[in-house]
C-alpha positions in Angstrom: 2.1 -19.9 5.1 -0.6 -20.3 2.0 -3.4 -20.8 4.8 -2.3 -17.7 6.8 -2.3 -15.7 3.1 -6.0 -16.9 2.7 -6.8 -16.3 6.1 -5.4 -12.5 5.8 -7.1 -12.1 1.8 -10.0 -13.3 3.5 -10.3 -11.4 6.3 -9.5 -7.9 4.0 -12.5 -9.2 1.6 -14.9 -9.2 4.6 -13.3 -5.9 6.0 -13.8 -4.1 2.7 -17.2 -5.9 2.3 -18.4 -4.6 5.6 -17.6 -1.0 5.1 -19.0 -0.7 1.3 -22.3 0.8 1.0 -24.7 1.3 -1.9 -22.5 3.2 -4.2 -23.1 6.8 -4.8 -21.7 7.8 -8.1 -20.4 11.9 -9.2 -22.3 13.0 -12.2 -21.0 12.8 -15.4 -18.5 10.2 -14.3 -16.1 8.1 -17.0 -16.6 4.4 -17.3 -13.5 4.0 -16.9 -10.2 6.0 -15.7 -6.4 5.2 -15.7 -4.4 5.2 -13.1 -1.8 8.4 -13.3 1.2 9.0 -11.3 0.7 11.1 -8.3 -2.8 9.7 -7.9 -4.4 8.3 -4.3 -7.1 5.8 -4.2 -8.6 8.6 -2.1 -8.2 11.4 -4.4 -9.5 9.1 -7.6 -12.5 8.3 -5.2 -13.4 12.0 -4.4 -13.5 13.0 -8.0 -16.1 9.7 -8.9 -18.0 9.0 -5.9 -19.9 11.4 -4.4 -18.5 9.7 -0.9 -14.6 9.3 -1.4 -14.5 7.0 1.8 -16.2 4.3 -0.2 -13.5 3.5 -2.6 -13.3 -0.6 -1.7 -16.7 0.3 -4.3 -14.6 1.0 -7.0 -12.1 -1.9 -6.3 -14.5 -4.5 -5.9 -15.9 -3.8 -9.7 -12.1 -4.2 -11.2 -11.1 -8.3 -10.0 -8.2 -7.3 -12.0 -6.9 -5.3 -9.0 -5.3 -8.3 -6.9 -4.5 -6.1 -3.8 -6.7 -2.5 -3.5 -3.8 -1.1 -1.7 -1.7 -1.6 -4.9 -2.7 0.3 -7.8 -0.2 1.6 -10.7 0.5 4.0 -13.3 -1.2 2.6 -16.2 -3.7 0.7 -14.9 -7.5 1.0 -16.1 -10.1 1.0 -13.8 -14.1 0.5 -14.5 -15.6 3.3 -12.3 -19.6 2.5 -14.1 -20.5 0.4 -11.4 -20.7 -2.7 -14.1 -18.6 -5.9 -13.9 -16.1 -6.4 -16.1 -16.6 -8.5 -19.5 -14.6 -9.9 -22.4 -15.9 -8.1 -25.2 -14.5 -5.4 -26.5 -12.7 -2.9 -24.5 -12.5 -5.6 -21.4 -9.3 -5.9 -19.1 -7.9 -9.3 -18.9 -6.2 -10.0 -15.7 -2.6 -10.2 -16.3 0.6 -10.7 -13.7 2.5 -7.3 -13.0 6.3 -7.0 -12.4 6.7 -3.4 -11.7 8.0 -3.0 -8.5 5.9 -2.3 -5.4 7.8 1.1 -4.5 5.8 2.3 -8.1 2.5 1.7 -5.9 -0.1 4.4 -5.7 -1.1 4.7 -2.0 -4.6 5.2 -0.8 -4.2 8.3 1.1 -0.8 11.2 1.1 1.1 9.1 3.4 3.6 11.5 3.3 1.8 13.8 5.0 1.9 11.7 8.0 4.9 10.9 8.4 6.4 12.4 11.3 3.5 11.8 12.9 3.3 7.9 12.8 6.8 7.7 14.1 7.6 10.0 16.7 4.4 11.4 18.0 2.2 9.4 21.3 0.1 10.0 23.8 0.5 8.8 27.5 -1.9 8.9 30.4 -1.3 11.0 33.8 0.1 8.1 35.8 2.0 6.6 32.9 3.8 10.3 32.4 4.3 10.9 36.4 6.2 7.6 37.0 8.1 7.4 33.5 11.6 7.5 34.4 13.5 10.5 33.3 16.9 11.8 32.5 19.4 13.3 35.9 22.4 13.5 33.9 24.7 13.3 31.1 28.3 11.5 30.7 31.3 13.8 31.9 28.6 16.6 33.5 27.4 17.5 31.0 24.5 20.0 30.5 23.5 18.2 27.2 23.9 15.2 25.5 24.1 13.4 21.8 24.4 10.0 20.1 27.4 8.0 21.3 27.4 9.5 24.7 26.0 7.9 28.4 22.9 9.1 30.0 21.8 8.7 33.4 18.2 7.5 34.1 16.5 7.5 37.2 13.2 5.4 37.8 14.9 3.2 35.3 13.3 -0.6 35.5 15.4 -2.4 32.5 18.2 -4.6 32.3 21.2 -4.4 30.2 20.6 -4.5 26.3 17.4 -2.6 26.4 16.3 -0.5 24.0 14.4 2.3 24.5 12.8 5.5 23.4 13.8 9.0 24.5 10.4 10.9 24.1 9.9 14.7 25.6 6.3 16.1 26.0 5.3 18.5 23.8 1.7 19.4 25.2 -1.4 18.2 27.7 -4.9 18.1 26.5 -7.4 18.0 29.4 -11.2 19.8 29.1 -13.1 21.9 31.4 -16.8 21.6 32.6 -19.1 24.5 30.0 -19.5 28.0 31.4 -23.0 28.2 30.7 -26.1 25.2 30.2 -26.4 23.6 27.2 -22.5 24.3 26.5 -19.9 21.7 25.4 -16.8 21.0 27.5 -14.2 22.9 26.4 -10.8 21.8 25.2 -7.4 23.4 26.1 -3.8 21.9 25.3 -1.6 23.5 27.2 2.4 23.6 26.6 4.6 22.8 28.5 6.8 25.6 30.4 10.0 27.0 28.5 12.3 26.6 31.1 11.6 22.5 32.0 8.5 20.8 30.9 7.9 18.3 33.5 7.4 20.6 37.4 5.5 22.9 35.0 2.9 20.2 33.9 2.8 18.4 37.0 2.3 21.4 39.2 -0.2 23.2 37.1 -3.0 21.0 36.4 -5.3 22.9 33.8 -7.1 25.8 35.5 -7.7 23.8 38.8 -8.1 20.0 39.4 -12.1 20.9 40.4 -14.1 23.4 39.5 -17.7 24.5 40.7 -19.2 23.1 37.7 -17.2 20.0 37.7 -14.3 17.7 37.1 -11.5 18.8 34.8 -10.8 15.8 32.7 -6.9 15.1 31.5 -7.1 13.5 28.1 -3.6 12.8 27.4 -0.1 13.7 27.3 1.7 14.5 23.5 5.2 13.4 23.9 7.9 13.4 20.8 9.5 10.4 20.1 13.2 11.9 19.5 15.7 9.1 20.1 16.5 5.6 21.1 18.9 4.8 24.0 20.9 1.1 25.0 20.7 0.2 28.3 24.5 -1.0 29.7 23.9 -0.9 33.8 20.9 -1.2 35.9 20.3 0.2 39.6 19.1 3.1 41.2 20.5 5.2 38.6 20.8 3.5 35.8 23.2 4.0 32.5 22.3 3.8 28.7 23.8 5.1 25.3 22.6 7.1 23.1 22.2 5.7 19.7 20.3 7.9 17.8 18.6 11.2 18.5 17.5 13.9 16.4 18.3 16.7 18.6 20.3 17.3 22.4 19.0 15.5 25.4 18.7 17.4 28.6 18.2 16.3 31.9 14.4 15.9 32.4 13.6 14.1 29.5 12.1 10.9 29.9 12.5 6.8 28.9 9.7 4.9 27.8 9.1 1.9 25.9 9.8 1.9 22.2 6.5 1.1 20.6 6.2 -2.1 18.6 4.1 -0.8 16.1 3.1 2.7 16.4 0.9 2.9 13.4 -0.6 1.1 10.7 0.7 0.5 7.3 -2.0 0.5 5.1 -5.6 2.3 6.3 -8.9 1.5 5.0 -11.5 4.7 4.8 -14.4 3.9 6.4 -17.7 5.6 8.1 -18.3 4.7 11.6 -21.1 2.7 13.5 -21.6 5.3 15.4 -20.2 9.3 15.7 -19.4 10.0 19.1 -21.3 12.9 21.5 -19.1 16.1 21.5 -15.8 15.2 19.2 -13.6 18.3 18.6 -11.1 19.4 16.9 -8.4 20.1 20.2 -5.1 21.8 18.3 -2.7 21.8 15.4 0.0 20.2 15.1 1.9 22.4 12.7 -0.5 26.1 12.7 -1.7 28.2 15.2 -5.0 29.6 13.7 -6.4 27.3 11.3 -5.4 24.2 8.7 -7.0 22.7 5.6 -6.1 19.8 3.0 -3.6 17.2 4.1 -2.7 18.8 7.6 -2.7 16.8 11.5 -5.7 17.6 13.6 -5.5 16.3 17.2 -9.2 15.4 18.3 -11.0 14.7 21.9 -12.2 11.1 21.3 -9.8 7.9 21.5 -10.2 4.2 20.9 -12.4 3.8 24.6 -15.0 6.2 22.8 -14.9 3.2 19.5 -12.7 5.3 17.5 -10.5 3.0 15.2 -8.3 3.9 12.4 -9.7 4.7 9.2 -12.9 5.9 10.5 -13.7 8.9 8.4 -15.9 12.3 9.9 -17.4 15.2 8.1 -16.0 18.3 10.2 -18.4 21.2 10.8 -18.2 24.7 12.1 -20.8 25.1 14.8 -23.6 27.7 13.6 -23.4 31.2 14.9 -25.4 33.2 17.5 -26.9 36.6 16.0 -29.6 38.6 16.4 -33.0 39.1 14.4 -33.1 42.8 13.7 -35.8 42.6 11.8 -38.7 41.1 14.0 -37.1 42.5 16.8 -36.1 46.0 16.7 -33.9 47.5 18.6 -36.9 49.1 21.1 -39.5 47.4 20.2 -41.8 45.9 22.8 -41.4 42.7 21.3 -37.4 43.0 22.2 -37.9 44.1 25.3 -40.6 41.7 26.9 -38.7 38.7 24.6 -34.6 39.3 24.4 -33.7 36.1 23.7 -36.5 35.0 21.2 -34.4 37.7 19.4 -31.3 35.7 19.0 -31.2 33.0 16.5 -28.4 30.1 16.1 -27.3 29.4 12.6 -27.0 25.7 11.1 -23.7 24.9 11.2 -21.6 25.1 8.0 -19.9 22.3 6.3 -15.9 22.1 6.0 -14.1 19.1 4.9 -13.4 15.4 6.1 -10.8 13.9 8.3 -10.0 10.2 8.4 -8.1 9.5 11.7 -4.6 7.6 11.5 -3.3 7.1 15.1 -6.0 6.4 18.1 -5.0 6.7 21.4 -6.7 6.4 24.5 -8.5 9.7 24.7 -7.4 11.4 21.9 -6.5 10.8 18.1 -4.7 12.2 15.0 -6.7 12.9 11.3 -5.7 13.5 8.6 -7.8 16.6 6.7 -8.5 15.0 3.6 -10.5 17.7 1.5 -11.7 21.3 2.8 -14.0 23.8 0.9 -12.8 26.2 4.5 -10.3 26.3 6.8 -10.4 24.1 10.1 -10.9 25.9 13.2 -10.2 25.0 16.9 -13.3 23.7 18.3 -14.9 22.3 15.3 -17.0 19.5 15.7 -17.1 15.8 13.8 -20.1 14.3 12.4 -21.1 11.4 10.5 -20.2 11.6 7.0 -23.5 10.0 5.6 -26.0 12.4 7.4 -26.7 15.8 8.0 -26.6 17.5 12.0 
């Protein structure tokens, strides 16, 4: 057990190690700052470092800090970019005995927490053979904890647990209209009346299009309750024993996920940002977000997205029109129309740090915002300039 503690302090040393980069340090910082309740390692590190995600900066000046993930009330950290001494003012390492629950986190967990649990994306063939609910005990038209469901497609034995899930939206993307266009991104909902012949019948716009391939990023399903399996066949049974809201015939069974998130997440830049990564939706607004809302975004773990990985989000630049070199009918507009129009740099909004990586898509969390977040903004690397 000691070996397999080293082995895991080690390997978080060289993690940290890896991501930290030559510290960048806010003007007119403090030499040192204690820790206050409802503080984040994040939100300490955006107020002293002119790049939040490098906070394993500030833990690998205090030695005192055993664990960088668990910080307290009370505690005083050296934030000059000096070592600590044993002169005056120095901190001694000591033990600590408050309990862990008194922790400061690293980033608002709490903000995530419906999404860690009960939020996942499946692929097309994944979502057209999951089995799915034909009935409920007694007739039923819908069903609760402590009653039988009856699953078709069902390939479990007896004792099983598993997850009720129901999808809550597609994302797919289309070819560009015009050259030199991104792909766009849609997430379309499912129908009112029953989600699954309305998503499996209506592909996006069309499955081909004259400019291309549509390409289906992912299914958003709601993790919503767990079932026990008690007979296996062609239609199998299972009870219900736990669900946060009815069940109707047509929601599906899949495999309950043996760990659907992460427990602690480490900010960090990446290697590489990839080509064309997009805000796609909301989860919980229709126009816009900011601070500590979900973003769902086009780029998964087969682009080398990871959690942790942190992006600057930008608004692309808009198209206008110089008025002033080219009057409205001047020969200059008329022989040269679209010299006339101009494409603004693109504006700065916030950062996201992504907590849940699918496939094709993933979930951020928007950590700070000087604007709102828009539908079709784009991710960039934090450490340079587009």
């Amino acid at each position: 057990m000691l070996k397999k503690l080293l082995a895991v302090s080690a390997g978080l040393l060289f993690t940290l190690t890896v991501y930290a980069a030559t510290v960048d340090w806010a003007d007119h910082h403090p030499d040192r700052y204690v820790v206050k309740k409802g503080d984040t390692l994040w939100g300490i590190s955006a107020r002293f470092l002119r790049k939040p995600w490098l906070w394993p900066e500030i833990w690998q000046d205090n030695p005192q800090v055993k664990n960088p993930h668990l910080i307290y009330p009370g505690d005083e950290l050296v934030l000059s970019g000096g070592r600590l001494g044993h002169g005056r003012g120095s901190i001694e390492p000591h033990a600590r005995v408050t309990s862990l629950d008194d922790a400061i986190p690293p980033i608002p967990l709490s903000a995530l927490k419906q999404w860690l649990k009960n939020v996942r994306i499946v692929g097309e063939d994944d979502y057209k053979n999951a089995p799915h609910v034909v009935g409920i005990e007694e007739n039923q038209l819908r069903g609760t904890a402590g009653q039988l469901i009856y699953i078709r497609g069902l390939n479990a034995q007896p004792g099983q647990k598993l997850a009720l899930v129901r999808p809550m939206g597609r994302y797919y993307d289309m070819p560009p209209i015009k050259d030199g266009a991104v792909r766009e991104v849609f997430r379309q909902e499912p129908d009112a009346r029953d989600g699954r012949p309305a998503m499996l019948w209506r592909h996006g716009p069309n499955e081909f299009t004259l400019a291309g391939d549509v390409h289906f990023l992912g299914y958003e399903m709601l993790n919503f309750g767990t079932v026990e399996v008690t007979r296996s066949g062609d239609v199998s049974s299972a009870l219900v024993t736990y669900s946060d809201f009815e069940i109707r015939p047509g929601d599906y069974v899949l495999p309950i996920e043996d760990q659907p998130y992460d427990f602690q997440y480490v900010p960090h830049s990446p290697n590489r940002a990839p080509d064309n990564m997009r805000v796609a939706a909301f989860t919980d607004a229709l126009d816009a977000v900011g601070k500590n809302q979900v973003v769902a975004l086009t780029r998964g773990s087969e682009d080398g997205i990871d959690n942790g990985m942190t992006f600057s989000i930008y608004h692309p630049g808009e198209e206008v029109v110089d008025e002033t070199d080219y009057t409205e009918g001047s020969a200059r507009k008329f022989f040269h129309p679209h010299d006339a129009r101009v494409n603004l740099p693109p504006e700065f909004i916030g950062h996201v740090m992504i907590f849940r990586t699918f496939n094709r898509v993933s979930y951020g969390l928007v950590m700070d915002s000087v604007k709102p977040v828009h539908l079709g903004d784009f991710l960039h690397d934090p450490n340079k300039t587009p």
